[in-house]
N, CA, C and O atoms as a CHARMM CRD file, in Angstrom:
* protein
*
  128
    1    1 UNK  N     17.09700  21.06600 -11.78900 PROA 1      0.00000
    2    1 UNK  CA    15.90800  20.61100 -11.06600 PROA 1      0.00000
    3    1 UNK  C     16.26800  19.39900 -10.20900 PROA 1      0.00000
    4    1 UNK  O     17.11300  18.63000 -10.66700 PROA 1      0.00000
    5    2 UNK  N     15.64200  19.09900  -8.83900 PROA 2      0.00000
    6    2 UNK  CA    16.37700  18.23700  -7.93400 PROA 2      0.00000
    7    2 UNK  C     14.73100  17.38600  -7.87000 PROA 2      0.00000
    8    2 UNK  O     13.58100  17.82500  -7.83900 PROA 2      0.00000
    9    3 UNK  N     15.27900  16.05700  -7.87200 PROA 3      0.00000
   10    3 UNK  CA    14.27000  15.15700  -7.75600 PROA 3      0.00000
   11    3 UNK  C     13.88000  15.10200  -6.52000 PROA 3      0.00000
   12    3 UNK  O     12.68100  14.82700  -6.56100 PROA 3      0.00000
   13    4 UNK  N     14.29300  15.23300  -5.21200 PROA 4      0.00000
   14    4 UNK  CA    13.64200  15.65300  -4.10000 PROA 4      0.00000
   15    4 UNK  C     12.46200  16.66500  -4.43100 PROA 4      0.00000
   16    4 UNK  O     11.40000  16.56100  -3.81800 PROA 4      0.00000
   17    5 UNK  N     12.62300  17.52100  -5.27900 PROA 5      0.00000
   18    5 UNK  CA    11.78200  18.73800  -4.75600 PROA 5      0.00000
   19    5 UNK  C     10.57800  18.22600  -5.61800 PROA 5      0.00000
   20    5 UNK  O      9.48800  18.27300  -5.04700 PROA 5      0.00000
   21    6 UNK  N     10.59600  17.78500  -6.79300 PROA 6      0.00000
   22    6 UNK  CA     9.50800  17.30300  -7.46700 PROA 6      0.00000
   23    6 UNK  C      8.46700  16.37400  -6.95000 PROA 6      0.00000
   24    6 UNK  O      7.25900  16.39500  -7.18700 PROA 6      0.00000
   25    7 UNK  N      9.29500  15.37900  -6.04200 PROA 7      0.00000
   26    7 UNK  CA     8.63900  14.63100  -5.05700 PROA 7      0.00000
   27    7 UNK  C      7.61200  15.28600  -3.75300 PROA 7      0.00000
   28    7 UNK  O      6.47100  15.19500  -3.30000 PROA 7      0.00000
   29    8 UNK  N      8.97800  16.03000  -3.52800 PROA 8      0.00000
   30    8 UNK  CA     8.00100  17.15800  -2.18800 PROA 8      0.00000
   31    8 UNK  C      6.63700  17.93800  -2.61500 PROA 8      0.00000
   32    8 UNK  O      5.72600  18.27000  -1.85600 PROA 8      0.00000
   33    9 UNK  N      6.73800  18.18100  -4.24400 PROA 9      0.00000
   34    9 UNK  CA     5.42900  18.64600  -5.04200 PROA 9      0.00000
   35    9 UNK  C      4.15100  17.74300  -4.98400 PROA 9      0.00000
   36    9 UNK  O      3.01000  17.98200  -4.58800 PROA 9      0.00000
   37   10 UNK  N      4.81600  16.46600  -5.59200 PROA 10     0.00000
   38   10 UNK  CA     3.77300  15.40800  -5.64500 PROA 10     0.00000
   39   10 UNK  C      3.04300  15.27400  -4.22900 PROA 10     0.00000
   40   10 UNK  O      1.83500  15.19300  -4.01000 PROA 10     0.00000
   41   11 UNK  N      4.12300  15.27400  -3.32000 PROA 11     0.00000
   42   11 UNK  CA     3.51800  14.48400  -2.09900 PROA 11     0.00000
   43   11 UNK  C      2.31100  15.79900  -1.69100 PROA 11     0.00000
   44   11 UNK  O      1.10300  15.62100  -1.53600 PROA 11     0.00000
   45   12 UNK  N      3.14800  17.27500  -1.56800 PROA 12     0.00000
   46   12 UNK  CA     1.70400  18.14200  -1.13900 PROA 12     0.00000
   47   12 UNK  C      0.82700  17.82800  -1.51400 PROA 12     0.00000
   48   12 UNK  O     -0.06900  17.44800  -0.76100 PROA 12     0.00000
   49   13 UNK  N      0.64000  17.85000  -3.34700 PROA 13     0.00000
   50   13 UNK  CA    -0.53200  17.57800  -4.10300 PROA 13     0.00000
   51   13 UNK  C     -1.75200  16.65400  -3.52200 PROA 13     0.00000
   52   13 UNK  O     -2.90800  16.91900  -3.19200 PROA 13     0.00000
   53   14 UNK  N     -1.02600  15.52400  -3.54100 PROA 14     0.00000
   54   14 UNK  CA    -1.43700  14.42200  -2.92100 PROA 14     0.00000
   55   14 UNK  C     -2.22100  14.60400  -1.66500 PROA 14     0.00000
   56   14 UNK  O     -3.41900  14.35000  -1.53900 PROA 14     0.00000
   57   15 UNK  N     -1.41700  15.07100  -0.74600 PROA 15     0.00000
   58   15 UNK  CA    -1.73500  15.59200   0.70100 PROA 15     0.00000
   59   15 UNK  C     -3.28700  16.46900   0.17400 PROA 15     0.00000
   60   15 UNK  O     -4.36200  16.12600   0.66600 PROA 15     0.00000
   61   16 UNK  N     -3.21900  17.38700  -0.66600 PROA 16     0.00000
   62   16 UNK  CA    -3.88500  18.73300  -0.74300 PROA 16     0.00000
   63   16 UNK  C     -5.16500  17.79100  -1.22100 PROA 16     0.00000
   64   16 UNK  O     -6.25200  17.81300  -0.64400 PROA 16     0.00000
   65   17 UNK  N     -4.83800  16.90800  -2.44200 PROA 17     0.00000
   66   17 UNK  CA    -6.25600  16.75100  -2.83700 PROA 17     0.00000
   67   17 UNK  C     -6.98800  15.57600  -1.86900 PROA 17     0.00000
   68   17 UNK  O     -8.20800  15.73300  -1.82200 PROA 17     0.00000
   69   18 UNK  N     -6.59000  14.67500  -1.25600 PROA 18     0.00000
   70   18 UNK  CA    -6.57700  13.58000  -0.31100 PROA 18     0.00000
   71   18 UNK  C     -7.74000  15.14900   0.75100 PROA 18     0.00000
   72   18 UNK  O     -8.96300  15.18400   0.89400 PROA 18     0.00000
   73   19 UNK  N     -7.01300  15.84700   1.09900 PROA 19     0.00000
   74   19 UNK  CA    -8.05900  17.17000   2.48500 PROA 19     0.00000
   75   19 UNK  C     -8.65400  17.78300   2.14800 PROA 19     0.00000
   76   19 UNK  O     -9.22400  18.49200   2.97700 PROA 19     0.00000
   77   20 UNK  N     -8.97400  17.97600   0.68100 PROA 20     0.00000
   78   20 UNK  CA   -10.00500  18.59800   0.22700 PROA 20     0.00000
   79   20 UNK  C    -11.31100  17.72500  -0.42600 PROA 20     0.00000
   80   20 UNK  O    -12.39400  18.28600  -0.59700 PROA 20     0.00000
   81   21 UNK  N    -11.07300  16.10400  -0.81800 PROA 21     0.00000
   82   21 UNK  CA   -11.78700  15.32000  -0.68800 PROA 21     0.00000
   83   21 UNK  C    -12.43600  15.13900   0.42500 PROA 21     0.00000
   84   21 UNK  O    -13.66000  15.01400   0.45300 PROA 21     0.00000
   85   22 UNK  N    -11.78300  15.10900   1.32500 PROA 22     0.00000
   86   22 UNK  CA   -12.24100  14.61400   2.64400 PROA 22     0.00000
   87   22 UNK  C    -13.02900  16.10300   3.31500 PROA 22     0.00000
   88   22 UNK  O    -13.80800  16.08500   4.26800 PROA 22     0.00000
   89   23 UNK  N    -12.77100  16.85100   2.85400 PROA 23     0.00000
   90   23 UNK  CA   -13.48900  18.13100   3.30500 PROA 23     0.00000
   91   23 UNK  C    -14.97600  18.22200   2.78000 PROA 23     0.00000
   92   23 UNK  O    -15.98900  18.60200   3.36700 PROA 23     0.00000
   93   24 UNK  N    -14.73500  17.60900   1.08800 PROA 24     0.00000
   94   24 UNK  CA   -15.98800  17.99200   0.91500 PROA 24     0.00000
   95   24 UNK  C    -17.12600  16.38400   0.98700 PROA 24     0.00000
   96   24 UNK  O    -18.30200  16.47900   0.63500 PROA 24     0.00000
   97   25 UNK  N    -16.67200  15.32900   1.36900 PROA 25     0.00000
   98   25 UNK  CA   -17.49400  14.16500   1.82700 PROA 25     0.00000
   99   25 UNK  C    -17.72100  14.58900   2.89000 PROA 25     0.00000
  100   25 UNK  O    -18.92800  14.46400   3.10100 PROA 25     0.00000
  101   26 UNK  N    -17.17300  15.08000   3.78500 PROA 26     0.00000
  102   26 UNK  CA   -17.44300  15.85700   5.33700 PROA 26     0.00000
  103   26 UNK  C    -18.83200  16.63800   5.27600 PROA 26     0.00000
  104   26 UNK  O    -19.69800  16.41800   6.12300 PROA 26     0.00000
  105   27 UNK  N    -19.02000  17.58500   4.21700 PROA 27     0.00000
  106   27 UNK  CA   -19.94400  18.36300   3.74800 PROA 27     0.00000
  107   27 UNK  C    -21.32800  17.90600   3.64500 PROA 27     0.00000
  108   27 UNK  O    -22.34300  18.26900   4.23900 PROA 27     0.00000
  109   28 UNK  N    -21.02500  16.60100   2.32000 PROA 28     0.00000
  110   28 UNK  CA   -22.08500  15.78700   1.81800 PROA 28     0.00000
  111   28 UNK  C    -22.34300  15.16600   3.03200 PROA 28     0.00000
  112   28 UNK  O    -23.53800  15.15800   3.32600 PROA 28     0.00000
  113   29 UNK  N    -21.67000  14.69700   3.74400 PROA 29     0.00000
  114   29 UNK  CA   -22.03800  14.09200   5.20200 PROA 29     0.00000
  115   29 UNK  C    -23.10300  14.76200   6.01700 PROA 29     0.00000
  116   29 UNK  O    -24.17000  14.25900   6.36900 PROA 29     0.00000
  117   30 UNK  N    -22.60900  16.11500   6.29700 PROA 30     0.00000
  118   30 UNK  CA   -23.17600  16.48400   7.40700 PROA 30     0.00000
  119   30 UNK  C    -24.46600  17.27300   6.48800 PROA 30     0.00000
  120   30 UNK  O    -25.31000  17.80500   7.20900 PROA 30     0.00000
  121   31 UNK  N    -24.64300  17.36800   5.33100 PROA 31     0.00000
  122   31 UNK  CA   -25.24000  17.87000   4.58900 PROA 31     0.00000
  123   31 UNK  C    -25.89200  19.77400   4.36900 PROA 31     0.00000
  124   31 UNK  O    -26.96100  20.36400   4.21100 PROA 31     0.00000
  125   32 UNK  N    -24.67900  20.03100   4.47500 PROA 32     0.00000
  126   32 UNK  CA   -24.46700  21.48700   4.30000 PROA 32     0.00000
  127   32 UNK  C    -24.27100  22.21300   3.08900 PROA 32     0.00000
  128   32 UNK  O    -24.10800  23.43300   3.12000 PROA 32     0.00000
């Protein structure tokens, strides 16, 4: 297992839940 790639995991994650937060305050925002 290469510690790069575990990192590259974290960081999507990160990425993924960070745009799906923001997707759904977007929501509550516009109130849909």
């Amino acid at each position: 297992m290469s510690l790069g790639h575990e990192i590259r995991r974290r960081i999507i994650k990160i990425i993924g839940d960070n745009e799906y937060t923001t997707f759904t305050n977007l929501k509550k925002e516009l109130g849909v």
